[in-house]
N, C-alpha and C positions, 0 to 999 in steps of 0.2 A: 328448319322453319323457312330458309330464305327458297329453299327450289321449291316450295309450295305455294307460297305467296307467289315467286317469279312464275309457275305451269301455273295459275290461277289467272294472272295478267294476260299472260301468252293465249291462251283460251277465250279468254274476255275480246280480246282486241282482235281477232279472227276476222268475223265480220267487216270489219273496217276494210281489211284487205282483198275482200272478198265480192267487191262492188265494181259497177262499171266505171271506168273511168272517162269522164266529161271532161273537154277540152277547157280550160278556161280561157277569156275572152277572149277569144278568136271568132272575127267577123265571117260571115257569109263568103265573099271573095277569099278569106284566107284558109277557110274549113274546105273550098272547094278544090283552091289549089293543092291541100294538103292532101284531098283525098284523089286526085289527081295523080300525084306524085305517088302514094302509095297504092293505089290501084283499087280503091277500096269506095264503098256509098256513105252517105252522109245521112247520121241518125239527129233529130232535132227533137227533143221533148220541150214542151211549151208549157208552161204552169202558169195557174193564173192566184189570185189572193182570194176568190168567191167561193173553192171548195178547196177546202184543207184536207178534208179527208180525200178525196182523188192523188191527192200531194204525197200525202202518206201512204199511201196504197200502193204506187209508183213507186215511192222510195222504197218501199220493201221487196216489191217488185226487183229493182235494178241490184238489192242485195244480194240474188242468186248469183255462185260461183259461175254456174254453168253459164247462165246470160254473160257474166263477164268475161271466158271465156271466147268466146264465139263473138260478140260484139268487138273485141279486142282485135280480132282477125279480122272482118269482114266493115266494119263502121270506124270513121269519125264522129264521135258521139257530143252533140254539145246540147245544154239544159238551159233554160233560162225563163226567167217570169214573163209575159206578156205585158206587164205592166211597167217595165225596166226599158230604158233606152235598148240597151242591147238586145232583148226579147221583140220590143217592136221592128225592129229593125231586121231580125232575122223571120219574125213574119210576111212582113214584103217581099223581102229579096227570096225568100223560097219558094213561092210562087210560082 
């Protein structure tokens, strides 16, 4: 019973690992030098609160493997609300 329940879990949690991975807070100056250092362009997804469904579409979006492959290699990837300090803030400065 127990490696059914554990391949059941394993299975379950897939996804999870399977996404792109977003820098957490790390500013504009630091995303740049970071992608600087690694030779790599700077991905910036902007969400806002007024469509939730665009939110989710995106999220499911960023779920593909294959995106997080290739994002992985090629971007510094950071996400953030437009309505967040750190969202406005990376709005300006990407300009």
């Amino acid at each position: 019973m127990r490696p059914v329940i554990f391949l059941l879990l394993l299975i379950v949690s897939l996804p999870v690992f399977s996404q792109i991975v977003f820098e957490k807070d790390l500013t504009w100056e630091q995303a740049s030098k970071k992608a600087k250092a690694e030779n790599k362009l700077v991905f910036i997804h902007l969400e806002g609160n007024k469509c939730q469904q665009c939110n989710e579409v995106a999220s499911q979006g960023f779920n593909s493997g294959v995106l997080r492959e290739k994002f992985a290699v090629n971007f510094i990837s950071l996400r953030a609300n437009v309505e967040t300090e750190a969202g406005k803030n990376l709005q300006i400065n990407s300009r």
